[in-house]
N, C-alpha and C positions, 0 to 999 in steps of 0.2 A: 423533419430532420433526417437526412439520409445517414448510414450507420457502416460502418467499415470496418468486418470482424474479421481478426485472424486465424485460423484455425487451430482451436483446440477443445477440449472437450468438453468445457465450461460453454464455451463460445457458442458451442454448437447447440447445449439449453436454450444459450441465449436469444438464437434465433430464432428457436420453437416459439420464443414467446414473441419473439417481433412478427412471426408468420400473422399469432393468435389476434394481433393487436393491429395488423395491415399494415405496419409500418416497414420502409424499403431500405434495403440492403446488400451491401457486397460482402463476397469472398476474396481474401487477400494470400499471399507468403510473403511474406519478409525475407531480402536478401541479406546474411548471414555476414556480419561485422558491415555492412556497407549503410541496410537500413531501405533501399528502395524496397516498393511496392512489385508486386507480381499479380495479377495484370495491375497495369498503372490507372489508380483511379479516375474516372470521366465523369467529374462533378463542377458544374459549373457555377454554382454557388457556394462559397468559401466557408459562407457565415453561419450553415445549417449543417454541421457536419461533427460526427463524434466519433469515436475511436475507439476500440474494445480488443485487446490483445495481452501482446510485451509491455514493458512499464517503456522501454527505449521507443515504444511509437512516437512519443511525444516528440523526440527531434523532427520525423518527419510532419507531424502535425504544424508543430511551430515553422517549419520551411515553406510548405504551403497555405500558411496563412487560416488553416482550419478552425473556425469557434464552434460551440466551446472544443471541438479537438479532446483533447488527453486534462484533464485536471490536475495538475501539477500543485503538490502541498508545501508550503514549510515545515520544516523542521519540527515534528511536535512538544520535543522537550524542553523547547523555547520559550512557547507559551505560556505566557505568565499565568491565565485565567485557570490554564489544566495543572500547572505545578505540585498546587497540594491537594490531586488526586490520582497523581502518578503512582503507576507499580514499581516501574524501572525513571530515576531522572532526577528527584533531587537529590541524590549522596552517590550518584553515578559518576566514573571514571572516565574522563573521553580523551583517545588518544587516536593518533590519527597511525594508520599504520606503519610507517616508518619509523615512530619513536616507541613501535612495544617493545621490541627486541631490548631500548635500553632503558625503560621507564615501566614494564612490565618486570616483578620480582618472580620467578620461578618456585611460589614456592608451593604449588600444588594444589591449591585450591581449585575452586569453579565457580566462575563466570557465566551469567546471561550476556549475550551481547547481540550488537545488529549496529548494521551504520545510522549514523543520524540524520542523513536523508534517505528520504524515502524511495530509494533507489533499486532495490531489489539485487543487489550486488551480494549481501549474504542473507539468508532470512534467519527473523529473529531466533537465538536456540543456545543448550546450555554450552561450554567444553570446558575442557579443562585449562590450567595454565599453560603447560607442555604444546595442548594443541593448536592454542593461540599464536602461540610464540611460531610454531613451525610453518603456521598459516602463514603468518607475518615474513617472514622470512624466504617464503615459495613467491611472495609475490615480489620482495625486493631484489629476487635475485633476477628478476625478467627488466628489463630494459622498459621505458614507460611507452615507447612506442611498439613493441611485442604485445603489450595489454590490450585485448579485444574492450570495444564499448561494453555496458553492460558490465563488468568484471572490477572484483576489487582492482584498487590503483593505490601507489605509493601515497596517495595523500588522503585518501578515503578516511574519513573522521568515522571512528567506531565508538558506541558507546556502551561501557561494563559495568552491570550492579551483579549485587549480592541476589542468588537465587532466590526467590520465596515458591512456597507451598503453596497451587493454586486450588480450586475445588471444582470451578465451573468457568469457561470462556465461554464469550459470545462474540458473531460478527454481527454488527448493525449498520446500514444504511441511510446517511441523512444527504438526502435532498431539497434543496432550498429550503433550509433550516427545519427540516422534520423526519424523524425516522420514518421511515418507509415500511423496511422489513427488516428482518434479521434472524438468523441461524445460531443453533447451541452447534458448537465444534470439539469442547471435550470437556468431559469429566474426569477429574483428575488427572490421570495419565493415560485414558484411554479416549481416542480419535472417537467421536459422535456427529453424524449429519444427521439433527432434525429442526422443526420447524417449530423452537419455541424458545419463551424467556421466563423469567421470572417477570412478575410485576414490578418488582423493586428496581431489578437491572434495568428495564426498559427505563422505568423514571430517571433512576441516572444516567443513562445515557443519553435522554433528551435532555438532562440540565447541562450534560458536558457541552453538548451541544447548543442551548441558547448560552452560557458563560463565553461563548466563544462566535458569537454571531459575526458572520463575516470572514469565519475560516476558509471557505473556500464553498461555490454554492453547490460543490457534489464530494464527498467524501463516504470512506469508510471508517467506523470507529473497533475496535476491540476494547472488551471490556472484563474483568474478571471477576469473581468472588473467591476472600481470600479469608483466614481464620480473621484479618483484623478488617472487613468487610469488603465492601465494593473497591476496586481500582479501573483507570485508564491503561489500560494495555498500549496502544499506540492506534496512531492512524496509518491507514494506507490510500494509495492511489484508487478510485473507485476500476479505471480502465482496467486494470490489471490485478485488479483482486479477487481470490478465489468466490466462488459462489456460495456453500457449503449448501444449503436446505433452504437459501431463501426464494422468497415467493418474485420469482423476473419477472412476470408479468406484471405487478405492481412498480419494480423496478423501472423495467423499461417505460414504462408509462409516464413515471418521474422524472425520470432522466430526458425521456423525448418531452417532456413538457417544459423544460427551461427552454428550451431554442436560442435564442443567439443569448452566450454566455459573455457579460464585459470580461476581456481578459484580469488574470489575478498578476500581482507584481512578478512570477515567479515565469511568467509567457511570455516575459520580455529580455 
């Protein structure tokens, strides 16, 4: 499978470990609101090509026809199977951004929030009520065609719960239905990159993972522990998700090992 990395700093592991592993690769830039390529890819097989960037590569993938390309997820707080072990999603608030202003109450509290696709448009994180509102507000005063791709938009579905007290996050990596690898990213409130889990979390995060067989065959999951135990954090897009400590070279091994991906409803 040939590999089409964008540059950035993550990226640039990543291909340490494609070097390690012999597997072939280009260098890209991304034209800025357009989406082409810089140099333009000269790949003459469609169906053995993957993508490692911005979460927005996916339009370009989908245009030229790239398998598996970019993994594109569903919604995760949709899914039935992960419901009752969500952090943020059953007693969440989802409004899309044009009705906070008049469906959001002002009265000072705080909110988690992040859009409910997986879009990378806000990343998940606390604010307050004030800030939401004004957020809301900066974006409906722009015109819909002033709004760069990538960027909140007047109809972006966001979704708001009640903060909880976390202790420990994890990134984990499931490919073709098995964890891979996985990284600790923070204890309590402070940022941590290393290269472990608890035994317990790994186990739930491979049962989120078969409860859901068929989510898509490359994702990432987050995971927490919290005083009222384990939760689902969210999934992300694996293309454009950060790294933190985990082991690429397993990764990439994973990943180059599905080869041609059936597309998922979401490619089409």
């Amino acid at each position: 499978m040939h590999w089409l990395l964008q540059e950035f700093e993550d990226t640039h592991k990543l291909a340490e470990a494609l070097d390690r592993l012999g597997i072939p690769y280009s260098w890209h830039k991304v034209v800025p609101f357009v989406g082409d390529l810089i140099p333009e890819p000269d790949i003459p097989i469609t169906d053995a090509v993957v993508m490692f960037g911005s979460y927005t590569l996916w339009r370009y993938a989908k245009a030229r026809g790239y398998r598996p390309g970019v993994f594109r997820l569903r919604p995760f707080v949709h899914e039935k199977s992960w419901q009752p072990f969500l952090l943020n999603g059953a007693d969440a608030l989802f409004l899309t951004i044009r009705d906070i202003p008049e469906q959001l109450a002002d009265d000072g509290r705080s909110w988690f929030i992040r859009p409910v696709d997986d879009s990378k448009e806000e990343p998940g994180n606390v604010k307050a009520t004030d800030e939401i509102l004004r957020m809301a507000e900066n974006v409906i005063a722009l015109k819909e065609d002033e709004i760069p791709n990538g960027s909140l938009r007047h109809d972006t579905l966001l979704m708001l719960t009640e903060p909880v007290r976390i202790l420990k996050e994890w990134r984990l990596w499931a490919i073709n239905g098995t964890i891979v690898t996985w990284s600790l990213y923070k204890e309590g409130s402070r940022v941590v990159y290393r290269h472990e889990i608890d035994e317990d979390a790994l186990q739930f995060a491979q049962e989120m993972v078969d409860r859901n067989a068929g989510y898509s065959p490359a994702y990432v999951l987050d995971i927490c522990r919290t005083g009222q135990g384990l939760k689902l954090l969210e999934t992300n897009c694996i293309n454009a998700a950060g790294f933190y400590a985990a082991n690429l070279v397993k990764l990439a091994s994973a990943v180059d090992g599905l080869g041609k991906t059936e597309a998922t409803p979401e490619d089409d």
